[in-house]
TORPA-96427 format. One record per residue: residue in one letter; chain; x, y, z of N, C-alpha, C in turn. Coordinates in steps of 0.1 Angstrom, whole numbers, padded with zeros to 4 digits, always signed. Example, Ala and Ser with C-alpha at 12.3 -4.5 7.8 and 13.67 -1.06 7.14 Angstrom:
2
('A', 'A', (+0132, -0057, +0078), (+0123, -0045, +0078), (+0132, -0033, +0078))
('S', 'A', (+0128, -0022, +0071), (+0137, -0011, +0071), (+0129, +0000, +0079))
***
This chain:
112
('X', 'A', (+0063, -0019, +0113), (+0059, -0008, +0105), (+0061, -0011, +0090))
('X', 'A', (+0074, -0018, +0086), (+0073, -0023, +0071), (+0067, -0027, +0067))
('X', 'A', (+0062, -0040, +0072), (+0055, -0049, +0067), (+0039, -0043, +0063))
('X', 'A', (+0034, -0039, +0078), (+0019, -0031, +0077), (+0021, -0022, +0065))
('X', 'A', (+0031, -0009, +0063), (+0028, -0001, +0056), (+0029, -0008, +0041))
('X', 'A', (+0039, -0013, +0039), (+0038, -0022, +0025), (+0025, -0027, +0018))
('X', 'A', (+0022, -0037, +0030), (+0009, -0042, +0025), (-0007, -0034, +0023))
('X', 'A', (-0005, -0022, +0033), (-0010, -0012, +0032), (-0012, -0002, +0017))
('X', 'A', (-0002, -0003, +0014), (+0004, +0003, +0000), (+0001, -0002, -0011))
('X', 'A', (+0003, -0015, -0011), (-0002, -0026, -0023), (-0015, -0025, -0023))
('X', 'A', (-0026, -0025, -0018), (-0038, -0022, -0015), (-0044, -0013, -0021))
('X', 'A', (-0035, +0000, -0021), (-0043, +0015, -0022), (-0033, +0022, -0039))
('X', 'A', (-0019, +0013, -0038), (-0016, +0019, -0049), (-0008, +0010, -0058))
('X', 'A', (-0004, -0005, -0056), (-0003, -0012, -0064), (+0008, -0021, -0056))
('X', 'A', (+0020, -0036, -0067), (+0023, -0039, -0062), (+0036, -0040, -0073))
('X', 'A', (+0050, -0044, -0070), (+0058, -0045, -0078), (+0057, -0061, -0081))
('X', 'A', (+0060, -0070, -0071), (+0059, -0079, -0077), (+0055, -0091, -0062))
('X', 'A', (+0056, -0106, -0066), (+0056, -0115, -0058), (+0060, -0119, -0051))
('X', 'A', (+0077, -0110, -0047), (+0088, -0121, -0043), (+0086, -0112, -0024))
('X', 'A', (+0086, -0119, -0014), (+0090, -0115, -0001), (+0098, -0107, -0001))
('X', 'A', (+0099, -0096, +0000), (+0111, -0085, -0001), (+0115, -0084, +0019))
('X', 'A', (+0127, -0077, +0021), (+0133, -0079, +0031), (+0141, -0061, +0030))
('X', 'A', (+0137, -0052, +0033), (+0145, -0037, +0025), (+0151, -0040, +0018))
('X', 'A', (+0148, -0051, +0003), (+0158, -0051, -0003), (+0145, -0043, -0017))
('X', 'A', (+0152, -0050, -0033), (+0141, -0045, -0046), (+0131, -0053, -0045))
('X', 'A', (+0129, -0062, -0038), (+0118, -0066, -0039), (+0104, -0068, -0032))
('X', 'A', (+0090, -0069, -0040), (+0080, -0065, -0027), (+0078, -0056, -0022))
('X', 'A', (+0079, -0044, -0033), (+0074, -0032, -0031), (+0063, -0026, -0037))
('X', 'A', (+0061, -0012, -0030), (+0047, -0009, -0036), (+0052, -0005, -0046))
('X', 'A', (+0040, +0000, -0057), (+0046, +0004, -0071), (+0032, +0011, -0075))
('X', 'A', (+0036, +0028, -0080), (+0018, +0032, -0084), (+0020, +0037, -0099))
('X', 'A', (+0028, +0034, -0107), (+0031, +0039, -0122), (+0031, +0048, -0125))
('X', 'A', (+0035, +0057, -0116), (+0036, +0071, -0117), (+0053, +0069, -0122))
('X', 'A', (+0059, +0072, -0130), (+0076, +0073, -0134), (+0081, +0077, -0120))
('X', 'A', (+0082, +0093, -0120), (+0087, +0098, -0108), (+0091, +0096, -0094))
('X', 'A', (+0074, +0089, -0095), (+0071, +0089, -0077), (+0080, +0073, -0080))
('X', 'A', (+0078, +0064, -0088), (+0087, +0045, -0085), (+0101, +0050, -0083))
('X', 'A', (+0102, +0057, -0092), (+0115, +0058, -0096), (+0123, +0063, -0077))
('X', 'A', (+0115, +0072, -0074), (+0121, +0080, -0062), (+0123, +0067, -0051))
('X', 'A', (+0107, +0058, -0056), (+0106, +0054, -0044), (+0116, +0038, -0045))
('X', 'A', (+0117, +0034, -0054), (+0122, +0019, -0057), (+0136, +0024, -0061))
('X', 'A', (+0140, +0029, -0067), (+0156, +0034, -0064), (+0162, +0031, -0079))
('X', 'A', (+0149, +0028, -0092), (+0156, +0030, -0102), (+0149, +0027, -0113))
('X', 'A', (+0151, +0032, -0126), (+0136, +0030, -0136), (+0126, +0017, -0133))
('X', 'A', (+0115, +0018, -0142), (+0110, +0005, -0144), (+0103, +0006, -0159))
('X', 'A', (+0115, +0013, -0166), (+0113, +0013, -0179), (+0119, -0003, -0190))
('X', 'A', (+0133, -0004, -0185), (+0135, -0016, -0191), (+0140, -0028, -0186))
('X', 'A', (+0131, -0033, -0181), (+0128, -0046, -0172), (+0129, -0059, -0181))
('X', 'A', (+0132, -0072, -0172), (+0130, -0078, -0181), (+0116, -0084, -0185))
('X', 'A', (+0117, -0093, -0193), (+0098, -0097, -0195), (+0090, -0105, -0187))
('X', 'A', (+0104, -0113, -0179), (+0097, -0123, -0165), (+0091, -0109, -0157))
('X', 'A', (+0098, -0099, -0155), (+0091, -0090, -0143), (+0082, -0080, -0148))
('X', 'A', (+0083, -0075, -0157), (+0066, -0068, -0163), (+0057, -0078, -0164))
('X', 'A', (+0060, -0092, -0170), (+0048, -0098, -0169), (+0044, -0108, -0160))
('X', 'A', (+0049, -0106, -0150), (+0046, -0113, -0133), (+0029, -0107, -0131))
('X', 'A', (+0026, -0120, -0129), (+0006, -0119, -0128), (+0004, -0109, -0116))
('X', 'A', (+0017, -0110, -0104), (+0017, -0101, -0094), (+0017, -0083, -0093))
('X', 'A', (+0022, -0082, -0108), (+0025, -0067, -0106), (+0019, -0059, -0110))
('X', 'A', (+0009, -0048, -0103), (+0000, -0041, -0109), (+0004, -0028, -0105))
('X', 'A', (-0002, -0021, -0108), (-0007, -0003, -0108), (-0017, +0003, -0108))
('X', 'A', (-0023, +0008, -0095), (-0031, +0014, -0097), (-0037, +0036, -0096))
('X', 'A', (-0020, +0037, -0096), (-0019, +0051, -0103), (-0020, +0064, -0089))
('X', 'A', (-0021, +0055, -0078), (-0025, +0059, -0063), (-0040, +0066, -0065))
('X', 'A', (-0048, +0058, -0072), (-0062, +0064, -0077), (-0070, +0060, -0064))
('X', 'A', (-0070, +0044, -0057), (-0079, +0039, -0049), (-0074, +0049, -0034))
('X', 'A', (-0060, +0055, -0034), (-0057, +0059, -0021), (-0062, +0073, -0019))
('X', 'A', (-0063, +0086, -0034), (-0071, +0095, -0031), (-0084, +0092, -0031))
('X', 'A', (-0090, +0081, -0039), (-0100, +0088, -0031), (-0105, +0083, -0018))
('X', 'A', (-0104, +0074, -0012), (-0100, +0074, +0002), (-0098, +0087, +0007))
('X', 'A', (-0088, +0095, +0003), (-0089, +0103, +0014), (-0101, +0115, +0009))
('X', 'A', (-0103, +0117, -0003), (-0114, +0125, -0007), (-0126, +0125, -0002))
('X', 'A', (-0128, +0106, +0001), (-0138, +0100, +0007), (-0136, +0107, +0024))
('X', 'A', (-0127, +0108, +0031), (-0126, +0110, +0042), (-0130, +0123, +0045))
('X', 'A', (-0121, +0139, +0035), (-0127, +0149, +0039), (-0139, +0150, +0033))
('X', 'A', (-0147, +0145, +0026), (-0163, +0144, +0020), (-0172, +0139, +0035))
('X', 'A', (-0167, +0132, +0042), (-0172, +0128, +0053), (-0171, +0138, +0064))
('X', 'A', (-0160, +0138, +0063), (-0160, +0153, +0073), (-0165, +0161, +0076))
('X', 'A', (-0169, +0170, +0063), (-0174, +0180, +0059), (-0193, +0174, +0057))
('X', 'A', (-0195, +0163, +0056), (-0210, +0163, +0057), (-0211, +0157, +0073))
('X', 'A', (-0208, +0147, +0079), (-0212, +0138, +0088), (-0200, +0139, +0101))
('X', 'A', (-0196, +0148, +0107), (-0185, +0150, +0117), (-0184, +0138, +0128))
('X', 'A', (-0198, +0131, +0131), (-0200, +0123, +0138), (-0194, +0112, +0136))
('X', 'A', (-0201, +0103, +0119), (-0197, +0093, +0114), (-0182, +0098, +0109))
('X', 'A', (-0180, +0109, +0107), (-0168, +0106, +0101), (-0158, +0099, +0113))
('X', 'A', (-0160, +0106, +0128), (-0148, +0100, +0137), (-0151, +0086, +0140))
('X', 'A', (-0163, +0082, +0142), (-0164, +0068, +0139), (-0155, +0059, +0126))
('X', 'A', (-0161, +0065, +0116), (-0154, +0060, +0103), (-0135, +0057, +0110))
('X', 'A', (-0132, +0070, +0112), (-0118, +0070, +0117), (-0112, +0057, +0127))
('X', 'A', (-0124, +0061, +0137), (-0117, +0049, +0145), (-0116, +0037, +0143))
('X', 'A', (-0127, +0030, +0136), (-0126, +0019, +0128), (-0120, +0017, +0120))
('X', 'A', (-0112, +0029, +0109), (-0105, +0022, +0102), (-0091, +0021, +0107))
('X', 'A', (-0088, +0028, +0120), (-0076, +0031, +0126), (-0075, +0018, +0134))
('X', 'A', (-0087, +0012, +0139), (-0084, -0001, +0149), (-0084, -0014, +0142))
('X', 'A', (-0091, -0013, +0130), (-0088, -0022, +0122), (-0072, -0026, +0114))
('X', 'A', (-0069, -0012, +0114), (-0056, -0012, +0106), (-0044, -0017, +0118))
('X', 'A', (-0040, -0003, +0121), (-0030, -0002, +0131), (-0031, -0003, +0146))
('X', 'A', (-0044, -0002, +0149), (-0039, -0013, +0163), (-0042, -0025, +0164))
('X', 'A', (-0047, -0034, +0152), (-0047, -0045, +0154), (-0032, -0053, +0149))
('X', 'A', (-0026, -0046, +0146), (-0007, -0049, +0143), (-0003, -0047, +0156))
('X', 'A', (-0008, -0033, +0167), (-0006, -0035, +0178), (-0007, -0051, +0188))
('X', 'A', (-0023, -0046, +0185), (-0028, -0063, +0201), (-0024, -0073, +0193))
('X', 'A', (-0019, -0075, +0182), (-0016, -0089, +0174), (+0001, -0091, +0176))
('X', 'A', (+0008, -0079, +0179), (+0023, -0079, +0177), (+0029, -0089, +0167))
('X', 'A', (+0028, -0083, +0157), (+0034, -0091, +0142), (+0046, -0086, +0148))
('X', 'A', (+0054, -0102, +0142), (+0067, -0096, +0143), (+0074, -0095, +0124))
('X', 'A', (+0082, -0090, +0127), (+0092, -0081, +0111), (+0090, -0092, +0105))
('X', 'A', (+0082, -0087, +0090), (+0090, -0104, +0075), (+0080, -0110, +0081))
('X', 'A', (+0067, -0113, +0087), (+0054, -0124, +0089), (+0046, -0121, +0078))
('X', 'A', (+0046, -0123, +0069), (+0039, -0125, +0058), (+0022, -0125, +0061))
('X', 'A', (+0013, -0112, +0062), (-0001, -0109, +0067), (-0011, -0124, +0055))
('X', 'A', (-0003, -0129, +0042), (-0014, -0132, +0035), (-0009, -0151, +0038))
('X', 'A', (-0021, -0157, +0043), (-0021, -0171, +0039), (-0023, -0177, +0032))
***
């Protein structure tokens, strides 16, 4: 579940940085929201040093790509009930049960 959701997360709302994280600071998601890092990473990311703000790895995307994703989803809903559960199941078998039939194990790094 770490790993999937992490990478999951870098995707839809950004990334902190490059390094393999392990529950530790590093390798987490990051959406530049102050509040929400701060809650979620366990401590500013106001004064950093300059190696880690300007790591080519770390971006923000403000969790903009993940609403609308879901906006995209109830817009589907509400027009196409059909396609939308299609839509669903595909993005559910794509995502999470192929972590199932593939059985990643913990720390397997998804990117070659």
């Amino acid at each position: 579940g770490y790993m999937y959701w992490r990478y999951f997360m870098w995707n839809f709302t950004g990334r902190q940085d490059d390094i393999q994280g392990r529950y530790d600071n590093h390798g987490n998601w990051l959406s530049g929201i102050k509040p929400l890092d701060n809650w979620h990473i366990g401590y500013p990311q106001e004064n950093l040093p300059s190696d880690v703000k300007n790591n080519k790895a770390r971006n923000t995307y403000y969790l903009l790509p993940l609403i609308l994703g879901i906006i995209g989803f109830f817009f589907l809903f509400n027009k196409d009930k059909k396609l939308f559960w299609v839509m669903l199941v595909f993005f559910l078998f794509t995502g999470i049960a192929i972590q199932v039939y593939t059985n990643v194990r913990p720390f397997e790094p998804r990117e070659r």
